[in-house]
C-alpha positions in Angstrom: -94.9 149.1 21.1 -95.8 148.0 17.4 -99.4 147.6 16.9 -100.7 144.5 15.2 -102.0 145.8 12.2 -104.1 142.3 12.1 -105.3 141.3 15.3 -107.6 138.4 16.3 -110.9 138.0 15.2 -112.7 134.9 16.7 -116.6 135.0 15.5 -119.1 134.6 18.0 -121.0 132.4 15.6 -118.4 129.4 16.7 -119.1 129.8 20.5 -123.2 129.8 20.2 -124.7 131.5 22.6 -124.4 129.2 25.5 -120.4 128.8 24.7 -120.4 132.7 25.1 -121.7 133.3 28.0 -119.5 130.7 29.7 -116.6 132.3 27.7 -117.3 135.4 28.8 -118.4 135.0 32.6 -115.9 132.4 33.6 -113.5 135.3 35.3 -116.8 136.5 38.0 -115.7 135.7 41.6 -118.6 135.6 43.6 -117.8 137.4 47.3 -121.7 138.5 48.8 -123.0 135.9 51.4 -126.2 136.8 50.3 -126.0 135.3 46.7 -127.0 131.5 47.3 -126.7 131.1 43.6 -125.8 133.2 40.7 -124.8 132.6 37.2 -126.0 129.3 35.9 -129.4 128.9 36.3 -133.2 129.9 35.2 -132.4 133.0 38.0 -130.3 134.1 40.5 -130.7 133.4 44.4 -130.2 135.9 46.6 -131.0 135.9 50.3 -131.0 139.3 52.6 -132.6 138.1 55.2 -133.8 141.3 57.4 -132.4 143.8 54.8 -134.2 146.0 52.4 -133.7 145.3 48.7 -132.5 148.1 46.4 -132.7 147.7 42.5 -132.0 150.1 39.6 -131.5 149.3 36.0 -130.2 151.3 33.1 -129.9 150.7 28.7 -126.8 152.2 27.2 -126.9 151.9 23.3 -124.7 153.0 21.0 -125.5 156.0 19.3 -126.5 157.8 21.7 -124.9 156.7 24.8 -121.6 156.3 24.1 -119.3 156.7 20.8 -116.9 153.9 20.1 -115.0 156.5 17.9 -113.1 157.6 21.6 -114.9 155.3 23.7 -112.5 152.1 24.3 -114.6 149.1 25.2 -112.9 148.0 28.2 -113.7 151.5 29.6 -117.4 151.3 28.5 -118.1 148.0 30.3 -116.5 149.8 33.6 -118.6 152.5 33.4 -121.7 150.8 32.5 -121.4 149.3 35.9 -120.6 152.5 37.7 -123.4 154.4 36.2 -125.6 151.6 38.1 -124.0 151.3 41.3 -124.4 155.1 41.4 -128.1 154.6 41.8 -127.4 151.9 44.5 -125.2 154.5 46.6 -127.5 157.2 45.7 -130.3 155.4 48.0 -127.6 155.1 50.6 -127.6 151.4 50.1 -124.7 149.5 49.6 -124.4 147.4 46.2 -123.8 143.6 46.2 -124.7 142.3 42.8 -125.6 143.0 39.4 -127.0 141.2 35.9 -125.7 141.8 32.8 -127.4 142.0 29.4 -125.9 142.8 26.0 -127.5 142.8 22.2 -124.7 142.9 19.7 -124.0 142.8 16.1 -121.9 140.6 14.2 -119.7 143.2 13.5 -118.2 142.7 16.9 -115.7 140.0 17.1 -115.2 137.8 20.2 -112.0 139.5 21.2 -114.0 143.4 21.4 -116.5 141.3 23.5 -113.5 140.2 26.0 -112.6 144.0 26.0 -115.8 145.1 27.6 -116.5 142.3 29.9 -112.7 143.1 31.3 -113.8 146.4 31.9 -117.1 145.0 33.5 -115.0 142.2 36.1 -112.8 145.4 36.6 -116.0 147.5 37.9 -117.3 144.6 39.5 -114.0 143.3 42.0 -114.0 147.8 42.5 -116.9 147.9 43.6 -117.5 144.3 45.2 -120.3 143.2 43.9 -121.0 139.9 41.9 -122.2 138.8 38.5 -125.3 136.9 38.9 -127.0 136.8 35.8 -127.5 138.5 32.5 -128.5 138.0 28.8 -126.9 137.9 25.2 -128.6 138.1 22.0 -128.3 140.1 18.7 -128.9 143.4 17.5 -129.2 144.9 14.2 -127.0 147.5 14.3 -124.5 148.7 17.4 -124.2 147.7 21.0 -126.5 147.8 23.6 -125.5 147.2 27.3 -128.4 146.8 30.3 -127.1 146.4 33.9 -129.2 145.9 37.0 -128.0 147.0 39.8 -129.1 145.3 43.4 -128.2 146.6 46.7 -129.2 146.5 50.4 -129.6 148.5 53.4 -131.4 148.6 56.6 -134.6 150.2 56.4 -133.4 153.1 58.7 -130.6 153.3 56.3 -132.1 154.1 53.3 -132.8 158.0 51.9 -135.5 158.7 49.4 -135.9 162.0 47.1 -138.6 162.6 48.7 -137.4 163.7 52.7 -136.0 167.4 52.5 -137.1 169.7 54.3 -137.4 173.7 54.0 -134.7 174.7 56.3 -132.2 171.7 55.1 -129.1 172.6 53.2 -128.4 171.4 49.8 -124.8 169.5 49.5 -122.7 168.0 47.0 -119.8 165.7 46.8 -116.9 166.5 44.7 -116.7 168.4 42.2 -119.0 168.9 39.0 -119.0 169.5 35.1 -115.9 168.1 34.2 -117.8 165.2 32.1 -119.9 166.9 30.3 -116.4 169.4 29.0 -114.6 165.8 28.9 -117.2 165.0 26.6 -116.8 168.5 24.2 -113.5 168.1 24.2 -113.4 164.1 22.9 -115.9 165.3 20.3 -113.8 168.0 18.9 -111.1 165.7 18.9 -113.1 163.0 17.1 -114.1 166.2 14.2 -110.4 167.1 13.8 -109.2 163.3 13.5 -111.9 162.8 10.6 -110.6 166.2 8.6 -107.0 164.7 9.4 -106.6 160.9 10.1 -102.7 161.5 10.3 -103.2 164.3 13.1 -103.0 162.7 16.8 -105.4 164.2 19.8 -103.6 165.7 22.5 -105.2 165.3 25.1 -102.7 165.8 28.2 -104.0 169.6 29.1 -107.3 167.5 29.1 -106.7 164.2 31.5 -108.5 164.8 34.1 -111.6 165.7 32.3 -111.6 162.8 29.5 -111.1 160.7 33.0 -113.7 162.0 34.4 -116.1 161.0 31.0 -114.5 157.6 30.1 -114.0 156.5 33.0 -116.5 158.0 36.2 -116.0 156.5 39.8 -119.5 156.3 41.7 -119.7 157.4 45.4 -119.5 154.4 47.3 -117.3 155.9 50.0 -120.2 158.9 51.0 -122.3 156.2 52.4 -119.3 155.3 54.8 -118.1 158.9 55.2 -121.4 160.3 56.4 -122.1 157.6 59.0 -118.5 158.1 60.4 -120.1 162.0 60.9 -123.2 161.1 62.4 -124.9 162.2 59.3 -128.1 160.8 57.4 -129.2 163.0 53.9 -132.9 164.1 54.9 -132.8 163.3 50.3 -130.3 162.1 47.7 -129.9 161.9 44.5 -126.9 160.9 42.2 -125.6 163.8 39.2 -126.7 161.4 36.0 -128.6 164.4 34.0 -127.1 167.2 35.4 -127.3 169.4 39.2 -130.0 171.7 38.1 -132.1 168.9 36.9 -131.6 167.0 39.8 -132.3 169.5 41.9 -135.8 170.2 40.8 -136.3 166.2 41.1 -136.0 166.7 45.0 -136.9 170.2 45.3 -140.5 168.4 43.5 -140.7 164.9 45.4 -139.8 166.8 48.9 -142.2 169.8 48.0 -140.0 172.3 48.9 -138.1 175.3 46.8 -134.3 175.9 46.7 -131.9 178.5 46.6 -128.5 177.3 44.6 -125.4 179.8 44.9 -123.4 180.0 42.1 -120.5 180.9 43.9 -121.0 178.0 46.1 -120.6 175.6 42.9 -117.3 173.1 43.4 -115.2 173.3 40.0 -111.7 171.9 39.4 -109.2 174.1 37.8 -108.7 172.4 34.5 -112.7 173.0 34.0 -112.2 176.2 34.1 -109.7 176.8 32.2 -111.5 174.5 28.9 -114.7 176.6 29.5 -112.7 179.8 28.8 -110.6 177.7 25.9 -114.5 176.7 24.1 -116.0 179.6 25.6 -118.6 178.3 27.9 -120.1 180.0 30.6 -118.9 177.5 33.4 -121.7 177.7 35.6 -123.9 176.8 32.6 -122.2 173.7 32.0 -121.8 172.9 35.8 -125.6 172.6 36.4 -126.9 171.3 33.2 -124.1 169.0 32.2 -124.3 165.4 33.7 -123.0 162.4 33.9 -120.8 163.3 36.8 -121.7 160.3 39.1 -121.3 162.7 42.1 -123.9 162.3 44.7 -126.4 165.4 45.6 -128.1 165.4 48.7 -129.6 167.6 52.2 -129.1 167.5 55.6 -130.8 169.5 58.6 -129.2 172.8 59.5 -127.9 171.4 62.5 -125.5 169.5 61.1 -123.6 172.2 59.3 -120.8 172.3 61.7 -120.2 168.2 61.5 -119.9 168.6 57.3 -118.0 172.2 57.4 -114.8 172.2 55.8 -114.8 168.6 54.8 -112.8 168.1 51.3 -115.3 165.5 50.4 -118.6 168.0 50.7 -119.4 171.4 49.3 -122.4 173.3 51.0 -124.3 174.9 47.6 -127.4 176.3 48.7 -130.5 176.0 51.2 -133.6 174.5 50.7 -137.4 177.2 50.8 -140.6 177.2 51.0 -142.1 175.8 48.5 -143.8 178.6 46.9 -140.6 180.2 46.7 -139.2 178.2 43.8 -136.5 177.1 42.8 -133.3 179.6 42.0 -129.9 179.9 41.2 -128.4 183.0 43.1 -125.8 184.6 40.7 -122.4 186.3 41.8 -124.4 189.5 41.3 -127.3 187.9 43.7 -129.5 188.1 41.0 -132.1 185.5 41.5 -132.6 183.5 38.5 -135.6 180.8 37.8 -133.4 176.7 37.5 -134.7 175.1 35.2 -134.0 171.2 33.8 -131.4 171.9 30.8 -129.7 168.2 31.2 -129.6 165.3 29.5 -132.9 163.6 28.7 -132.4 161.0 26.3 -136.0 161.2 24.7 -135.4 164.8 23.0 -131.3 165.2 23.0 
C-alpha cells in the first residue's frame, strides 16, 4: 500500500455545527426498546419502566489521557466508550446507551473526526448500546472526549462497593498489568522515533500488550457468566486506577481489611517477560498500573467451589477484619501495608 502523502482535509468550519453533528451521527443504529427517542432533540427519551437506572460519565483530554503520537483516533473513540461501559458492567448492570460530547480544535480536520466517531459506532454495535445524544464545541488546544454511560438492572441485580464482607474472597477477571507495560513500551517507542524519525517501532514481541492499551475490551460477559454460576459479587469494582487502589476503595466502603497474595496475582507471559526486559518488579506494576478494564470483585466463601478453576476468575486473596488492614502477602509471606500507587489524574 502507497500512502497518500496528501490526504483529505475537509474543515469543519463548512459543515457548522449542526451540519456536523448530522455528518458525524448519521451511521448510529438505534437497537434498545427503552430509547423512545434519541439523537435529535432538546434530550433523549428513555423508558425502563421497572428497571433501575445506572449512569457513569468520564473526560478524556489530550495530554494527559491519551497521546495521539501512538494513539490512532479510530482506536481512541473505541475505547472512550469501553472505559464507560466498564463502569456500567462494574455495577453488574447491563449498558444500553450512551451521549457523546467532544471539544476540538481547528487543527483537526473533518476526516480525523470520521476516524474517531468510526471507532465510537464500532464500540457502540460491540457493546450494543445506542447513541442518544451528545455535544460538539471548540477547544483551544487538543481533544477532549466525555461519554456517559447509561445502563440498567433489576434492583436485586445490582452490586455496590460497599457489600463485602470479612470472610468474602477477593476475585478478579483476567488477567492484569499488561496496559500499564503496553503503555511503557509505546512511550519508549514514541522517545526512539523522535531521536530517529527514519527508525520503525517493532512492536510484534509487544502485541498483546499495546492491544491491551489501545484497544481494552470491558467485561460485559462477567455479568452473564456469574449468573450462569449462581453467583452474585457481595462488591465490584472495575481495574481503571489500578488493583491495589481499587482494592482499598472496597476494602474502605465495605469496612473490612484484605489480604492480597502475590502469588495469587493473574499475569500473561508476555508481561512478564517486558518487566524483566525494562526491569520492573511485576507485581509492582500489576497492582498499581491501571487501565486494565478487568473487573474486581467478592463473593461469600461458599461459593469457592462454583468459581474454582474457571479460566475467566482468579481467587487473589480473602477479605479481614477491619482492623487488620489492608496487605499484600509476598512470596516470602511477608505482610506488606497496600497502599493507592495508581493513576490519579489530579497529581500524575
Amino acid at each position: 500500500m502507497i500512502e497518500d502523502k496528501n490526504p483529505q482535509r475537509t474543515s469543519i468550519a463548512q459543515l457548522g455545527e449542526f451540519g456536523l453533528i448530522d455528518h458525524l451521527t448519521k451511521n448510529f443504529d438505534v437497537t434498545q426498546e427503552s430509547t423512545l427517542k434519541s439523537i435529535g432533540d432538546d434530550a433523549a427519551v428513555l423508558d425502563f419502566k421497572d428497571k433501575k437506572v445506572v449512569v457513569s460519565t468520564d473526560l478524556l483530554i489530550e495530554g494527559v489521557h491519551f497521546d495521539l503520537a501512538y494513539m490512532p483516533l479510530k482506536h481512541l473513540g473505541y475505547k472512550a466508550v469501553v472505559v464507560n461501559v466498564s463502569d456500567i458492567c462494574a455495577m453488574n448492570a447491563k449498558p444500553t446507551q450512551i451521549t457523546v460530547s467532544i471539544a476540538v480544535s481547528n487543527r483537526f480536520p473533518l476526516e480525523a473526526l470520521e476516524e474517531l466517531f468510526a471507532g465510537i459506532t464500532h464500540a457502540a454495535k460491540e457493546y450494543k448500546v445506542d447513541v442518544i445524544g451528545g455535544d460538539t464545541t471548540s477547544s483551544q488546544k487538543g481533544l477532549i472526549i466525555s461519554i456517559t454511560a447509561i445502563g440498567e438492572a433489576d434492583e436485586n441485580e445490582l452490586v455496590y462497593r460497599n457489600g463485602a464482607k470479612q470472610t468474602d474472597l477477593l476475585v478478579v477477571t483476567g488477567d492484569i498489568g499488561a496496559a500499564y507495560m503496553g503503555l511503557q513500551v509505546l512511550e519508549r517507542e514514541k522517545q526512539v522515533f523522535q531521536v530517529n524519525p527514519n527508525n520503525q517501532p517493532d512492536l510484534d514481541p509487544y502485541t498483546y500488550l499495546v492491544e491491551r492499551q489501545l484497544k481494552p475490551e470491558a467485561r460485559k460477559d462477567v455479568r452473564t457468566l456469574l449468573h450462569a454460576l449462581d453467583i452474585k459479587p457481595t462488591a465490584m469494582i472495575d481495574i481503571s486506577d489500578g488493583l491495589s487502589s481499587e482494592i482499598i476503595h472496597i476494602c474502605k466502603q465495605s469496612k473490612v481489611g484484605c489480604n492480597l497474595y502475590e502469588d495469587k496475582l493473574p499475569l500473561d507471559p508476555q508481561f512478564i517477560s517486558t518487566c524483566e526486559e525494562f526491569n520492573i518488579d511485576s507485581t509492582t506494576v500489576a497492582i498499581n498500573g491501571g487501565e486494565d478494564y478487568e473487573l474486581l470483585f467478592t463473593i461469600d466463601i461458599n461459593d469457592f467451589d462454583k468459581i474454582k478453576g474457571n479460566p475467566n476468575f482468579s481467587v487473589i486473596g480473602h477479605m479481614a477484619e477491619e482492623n487488620e488492614g489492608i496487605h499484600l502477602v509476598t512470596r516470602a509471606n511477608t505482610k506488606i501495608a497496600l497502599k493507592a500507587r495508581g493513576w490519579d489524574a489530579l497529581t500524575e
